[in-house]
C-alpha positions in Angstrom: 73.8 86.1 96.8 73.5 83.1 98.7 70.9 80.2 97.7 70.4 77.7 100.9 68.1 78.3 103.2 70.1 78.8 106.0 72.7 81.4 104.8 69.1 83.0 103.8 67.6 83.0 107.3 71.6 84.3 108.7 71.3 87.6 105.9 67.8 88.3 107.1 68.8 87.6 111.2 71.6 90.0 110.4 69.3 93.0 109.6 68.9 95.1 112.6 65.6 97.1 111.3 63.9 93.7 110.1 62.0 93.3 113.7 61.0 96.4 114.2 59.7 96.8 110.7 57.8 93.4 111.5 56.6 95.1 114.6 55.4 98.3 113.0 53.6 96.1 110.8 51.7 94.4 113.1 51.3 97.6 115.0 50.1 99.3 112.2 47.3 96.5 110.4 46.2 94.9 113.5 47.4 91.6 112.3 49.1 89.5 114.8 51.6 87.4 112.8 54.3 89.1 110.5 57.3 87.5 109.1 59.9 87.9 106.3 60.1 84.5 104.5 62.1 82.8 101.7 60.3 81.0 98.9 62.0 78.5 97.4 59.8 75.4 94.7 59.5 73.3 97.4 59.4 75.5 100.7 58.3 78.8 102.4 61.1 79.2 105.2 60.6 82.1 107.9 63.6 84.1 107.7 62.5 86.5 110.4 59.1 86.0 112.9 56.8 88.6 114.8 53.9 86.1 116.3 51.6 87.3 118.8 49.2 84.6 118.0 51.4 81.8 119.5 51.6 80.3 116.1 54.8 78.4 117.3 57.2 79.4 113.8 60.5 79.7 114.4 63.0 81.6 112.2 64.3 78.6 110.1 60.7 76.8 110.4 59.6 75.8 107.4 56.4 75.1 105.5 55.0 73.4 102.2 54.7 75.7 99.5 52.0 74.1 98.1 49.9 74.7 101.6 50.7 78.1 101.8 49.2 81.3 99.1 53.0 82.2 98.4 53.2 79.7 95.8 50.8 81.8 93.8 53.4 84.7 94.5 56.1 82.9 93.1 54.3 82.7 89.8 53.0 86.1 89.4 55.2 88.3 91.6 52.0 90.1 92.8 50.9 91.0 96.1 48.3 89.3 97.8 45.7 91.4 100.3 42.5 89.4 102.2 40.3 91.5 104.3 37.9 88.3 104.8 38.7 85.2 103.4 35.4 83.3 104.2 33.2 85.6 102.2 36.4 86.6 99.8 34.8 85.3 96.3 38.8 84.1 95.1 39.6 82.4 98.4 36.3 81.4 100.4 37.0 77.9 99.2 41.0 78.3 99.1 42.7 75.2 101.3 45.6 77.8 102.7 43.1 80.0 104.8 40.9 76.7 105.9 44.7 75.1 107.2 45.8 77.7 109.0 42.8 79.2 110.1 43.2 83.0 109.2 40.5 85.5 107.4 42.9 88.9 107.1 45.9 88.3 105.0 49.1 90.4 103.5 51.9 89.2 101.5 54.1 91.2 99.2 56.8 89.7 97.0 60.6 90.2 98.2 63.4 90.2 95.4 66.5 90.1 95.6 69.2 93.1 94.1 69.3 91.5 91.1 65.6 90.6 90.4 65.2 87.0 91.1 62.6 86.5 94.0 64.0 85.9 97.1 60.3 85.2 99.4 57.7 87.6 100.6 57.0 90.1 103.5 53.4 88.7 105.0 50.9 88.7 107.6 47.7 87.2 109.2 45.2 87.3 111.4 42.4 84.8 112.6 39.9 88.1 112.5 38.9 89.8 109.8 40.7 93.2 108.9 40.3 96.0 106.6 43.6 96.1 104.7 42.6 96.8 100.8 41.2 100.0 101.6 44.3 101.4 103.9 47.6 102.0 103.2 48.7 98.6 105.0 49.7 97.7 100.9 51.7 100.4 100.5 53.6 100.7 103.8 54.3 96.1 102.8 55.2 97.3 99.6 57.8 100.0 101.1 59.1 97.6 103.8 60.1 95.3 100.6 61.6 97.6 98.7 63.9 98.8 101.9 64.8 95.1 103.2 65.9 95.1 99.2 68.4 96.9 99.9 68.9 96.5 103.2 69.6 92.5 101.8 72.3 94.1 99.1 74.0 96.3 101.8 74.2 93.1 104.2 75.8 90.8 101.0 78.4 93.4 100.4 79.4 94.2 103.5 79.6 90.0 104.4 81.4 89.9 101.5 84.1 92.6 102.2 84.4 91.3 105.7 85.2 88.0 104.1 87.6 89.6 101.6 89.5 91.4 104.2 89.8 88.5 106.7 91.3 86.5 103.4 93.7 89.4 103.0 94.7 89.1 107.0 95.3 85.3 106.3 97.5 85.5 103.3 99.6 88.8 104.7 100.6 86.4 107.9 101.3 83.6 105.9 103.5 86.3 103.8 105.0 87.7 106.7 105.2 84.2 108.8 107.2 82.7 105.1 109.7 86.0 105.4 110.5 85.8 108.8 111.2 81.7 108.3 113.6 82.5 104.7 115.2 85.5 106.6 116.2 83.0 109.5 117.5 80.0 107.6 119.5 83.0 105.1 121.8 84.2 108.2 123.2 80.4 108.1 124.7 79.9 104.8 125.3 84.2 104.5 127.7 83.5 107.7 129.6 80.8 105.9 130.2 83.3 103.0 131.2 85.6 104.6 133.9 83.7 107.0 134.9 81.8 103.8 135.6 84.9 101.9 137.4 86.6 105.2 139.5 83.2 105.4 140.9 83.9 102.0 141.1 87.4 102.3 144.0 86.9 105.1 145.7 84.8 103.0 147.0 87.5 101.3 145.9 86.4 97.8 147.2 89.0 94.0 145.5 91.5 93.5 142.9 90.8 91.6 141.8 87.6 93.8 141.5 90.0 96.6 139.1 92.7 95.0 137.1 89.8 94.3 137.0 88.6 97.2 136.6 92.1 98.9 133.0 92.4 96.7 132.2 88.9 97.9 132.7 90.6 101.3 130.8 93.8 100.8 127.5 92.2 98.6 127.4 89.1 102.0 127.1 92.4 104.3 124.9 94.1 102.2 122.8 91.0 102.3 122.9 90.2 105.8 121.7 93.5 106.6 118.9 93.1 104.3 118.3 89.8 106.0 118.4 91.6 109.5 116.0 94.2 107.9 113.0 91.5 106.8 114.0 89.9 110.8 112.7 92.9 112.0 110.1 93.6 110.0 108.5 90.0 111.0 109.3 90.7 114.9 107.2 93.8 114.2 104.7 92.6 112.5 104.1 88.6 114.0 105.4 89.6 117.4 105.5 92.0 119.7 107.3 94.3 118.3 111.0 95.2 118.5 112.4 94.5 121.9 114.8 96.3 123.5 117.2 96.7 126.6 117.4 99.5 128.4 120.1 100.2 130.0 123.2 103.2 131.2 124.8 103.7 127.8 127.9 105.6 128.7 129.9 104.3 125.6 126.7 106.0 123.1 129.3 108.6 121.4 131.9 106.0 120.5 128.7 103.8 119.7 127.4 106.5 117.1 131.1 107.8 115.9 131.6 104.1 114.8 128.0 103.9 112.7 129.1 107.5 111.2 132.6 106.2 110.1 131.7 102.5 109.1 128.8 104.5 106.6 131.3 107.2 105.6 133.8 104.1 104.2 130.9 102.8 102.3 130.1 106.1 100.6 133.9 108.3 100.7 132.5 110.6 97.9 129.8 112.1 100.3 130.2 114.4 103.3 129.0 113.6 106.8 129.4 115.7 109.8 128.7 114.6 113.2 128.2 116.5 116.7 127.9 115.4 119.8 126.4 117.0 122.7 126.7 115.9 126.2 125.0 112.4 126.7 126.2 111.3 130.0 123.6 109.3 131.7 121.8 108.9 128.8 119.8 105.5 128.7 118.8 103.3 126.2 119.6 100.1 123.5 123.2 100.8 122.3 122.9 98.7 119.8 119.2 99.6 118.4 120.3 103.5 118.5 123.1 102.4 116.7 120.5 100.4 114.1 118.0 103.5 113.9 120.7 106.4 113.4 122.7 103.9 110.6 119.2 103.4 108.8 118.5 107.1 108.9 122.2 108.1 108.0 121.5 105.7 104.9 118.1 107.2 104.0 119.6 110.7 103.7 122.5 109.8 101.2 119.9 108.1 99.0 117.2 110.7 98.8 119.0 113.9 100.0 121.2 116.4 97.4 124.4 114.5 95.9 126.5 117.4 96.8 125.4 118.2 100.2 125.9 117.5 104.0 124.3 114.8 106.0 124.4 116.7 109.4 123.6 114.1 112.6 123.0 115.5 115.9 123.2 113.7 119.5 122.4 115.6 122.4 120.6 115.4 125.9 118.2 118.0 126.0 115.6 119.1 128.9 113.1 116.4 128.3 115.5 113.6 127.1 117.8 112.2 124.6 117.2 113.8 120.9 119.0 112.5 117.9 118.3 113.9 114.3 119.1 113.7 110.6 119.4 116.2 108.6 119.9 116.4 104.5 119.2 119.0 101.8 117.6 117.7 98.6 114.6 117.6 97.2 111.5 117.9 99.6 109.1 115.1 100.3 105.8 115.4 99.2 102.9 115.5 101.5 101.5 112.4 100.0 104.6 110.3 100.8 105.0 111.8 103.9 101.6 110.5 105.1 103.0 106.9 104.3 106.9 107.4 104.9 107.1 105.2 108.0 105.0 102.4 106.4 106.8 98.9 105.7 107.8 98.6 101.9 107.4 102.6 101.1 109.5 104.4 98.6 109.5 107.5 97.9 109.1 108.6 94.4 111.9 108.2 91.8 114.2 105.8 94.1 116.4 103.9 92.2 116.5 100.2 92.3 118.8 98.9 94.4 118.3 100.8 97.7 117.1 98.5 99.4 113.8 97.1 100.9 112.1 100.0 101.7 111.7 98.6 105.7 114.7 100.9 107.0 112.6 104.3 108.5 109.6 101.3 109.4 112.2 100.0 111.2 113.7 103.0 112.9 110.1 103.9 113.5 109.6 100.7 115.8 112.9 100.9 117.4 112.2 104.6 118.6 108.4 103.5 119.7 110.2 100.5 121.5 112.3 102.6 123.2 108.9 104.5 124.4 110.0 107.3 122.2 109.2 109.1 118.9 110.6 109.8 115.6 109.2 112.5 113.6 110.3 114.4 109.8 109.8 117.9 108.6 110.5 118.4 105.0 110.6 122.2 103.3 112.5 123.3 100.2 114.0 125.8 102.1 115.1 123.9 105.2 115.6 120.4 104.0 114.7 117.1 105.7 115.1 116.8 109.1 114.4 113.6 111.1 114.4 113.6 114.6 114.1 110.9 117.4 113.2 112.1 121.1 113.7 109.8 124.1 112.5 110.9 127.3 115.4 110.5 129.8 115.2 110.4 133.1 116.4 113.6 135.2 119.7 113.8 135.9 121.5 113.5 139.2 122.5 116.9 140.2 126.0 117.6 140.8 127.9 117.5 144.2 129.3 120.5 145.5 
């Protein structure tokens, strides 16, 4: 809990109910000056102010303790009620009622969650008022208690607020750092892989050349992975993925080639593709081509060893629709809620499969593209991913 005065007045200013209690006080007694205050050794500080008497404090005015009865309140925690101080046998002769020239008076000691005393709830008036005799003392008392833990629920939630905006901070530094390494990695990946191409056509034994064929395949590996966290910072720092629309009249031979290029990199595992008709079809070639590859990938990793990885590419009434499909075992509603979220893995994927940005990715390609991706999982029908892209209608045909 804070301990200077102004972060004290701020925690009380930041109380919505605190005037209107101070009203209802006032309201309630007769007394025409309320306030919330904290009490420090030296100080009384008004933390909060309802003054019908033209008094002239201000929240962050302050006051000497020693002028004021609070001080007494510090020392005994005990609430302090005056009906008439000039005939009041404990405070006739009392300096704090002669200064400030009041004869009813309430003040109730204010702690904070932890115990410690944080000021007093109090209130005057220049006429005399019956207050020991009412339940002015208990409604103080109840006000104190409240703005209590009011005081606690204000600190916490300051305190998350503060937590979170910290959290916001170091993610973008996180995600400014990746999208900087991921840039300056492309350079000396290129140089790799054209050094290792070089001596690939230089028709080295054997054994030089499945060497240098893995030097080949782990640089790819890890320039996709680079293009991956690239796209994952556009996402995330930018404004998204960006895309050009565009005729794509060369999409089948565009998604043939992803098929075949992923069916080389995994010859042990069956993939079937069928195209539909997708003349006039519109979009990012080369993003399509990104978001069916990632997709493709995602069901040889998760889906059944021994089964088909079914892709589908058609032009349907409302627009372009391609889908995914794998048997296997079905995804659990608790990582489907979170399947499209940057990092996610779903349970029991082996290291070495990469980032776990690939369907975050495809996700903001196919919302780029104004379109959607969506998944259905059952044990009986498998997993089925599916991107729709509305298409505009097509020309009708001539004669």
């Amino acid at each position: 809990m804070a301990n200077n005065f102004s972060s004290d007045v701020a925690l009380i200013g930041r109380i919505e109910a605190v005037p209107g209690m101070l009203r209802v006080l006032c309201d309630t007694t007769g007394l025409r000056f309320a306030a919330v205050a904290r009490v420090s050794d030296s100080h009384w500080t008004a933390c909060a102010v309802h003054d019908r008497l033209g008094f002239g404090l201000e929240p962050g005015g302050q006051l000497e303790l020693s002028s004021t009865l609070c001080d007494e309140i510090r020392g005994s925690h005990r609430t302090i009620v005056i009906d008439h101080a000039s005939t009041d046998p404990l405070y006739c002769n009392h300096h704090t009622p002669r200064q400030y020239s009041f004869e009813s008076y309430i003040s109730v000691p204010l702690f904070y969650p932890d115990g410690r005393l944080f000021g007093t709830v109090c209130a005057f008036d220049p006429l005399p008022t019956q207050l020991r005799n009412s339940t002015a003392t208990t409604m103080v008392e109840s006000f104190a208690r409240l703005l209590t833990t009011l005081m606690e629920s204000q600190d916490h939630q300051q305190r998350t607020e503060q937590a979170l905006l910290h959290e916001r901070e170091v993610a973008e530094l996180r995600e400014q750092f990746i999208a900087v390494l991921g840039h300056d990695l492309r350079n000396p990946l290129f140089a790799i892989g054209a050094g290792a191409e070089l001596l690939l056509r230089r028709s080295p034994d054997e054994r030089t050349k499945g060497i240098v064929e893995h030097i080949l395949a782990s640089g790819r590996r890890a320039s996709r992975l680079v293009e991956d966290v690239l796209d994952f910072a556009r996402g995330r720092l930018g404004g998204g993925i960006t895309v050009n629309l565009e005729p794509c009249p060369d999409l089948p031979q565009a998604l043939r080639h992803v098929v075949a290029e992923i069916q080389r990199v995994h010859p042990q595992r069956t993939l079937q593709l069928f195209l539909g008709d997708l003349d006039g079809a519109c979009c990012d070639r080369e993003r399509v081509s990104q978001l069916v590859s990632n997709l493709v990938s995602n069901a040889i990793v998760h889906g059944a060893r021994d089964g088909v990885v079914t892709i589908t590419a058609e032009r349907t009434a409302t627009g372009l629709l391609i889908s995914v499909h794998n048997l296997g075992p079905v995804i659990e509603d608790a990582v489907l809620v979170k399947l499209f979220q940057p990092f996610s893995r779903g349970h029991g994927e082996r290291a070495g499969s990469g980032l776990g940005l690939g369907l975050y990715i495809a996700q903001q390609i196919a919302e780029a593209h104004g379109g959607h991706l969506q998944v259905t999982s059952s044990v009986e029908a498998g997993t089925l991913f599916s991107f729709h892209l509305p298409q505009p209608p097509r020309a009708p045909a001539l004669g």
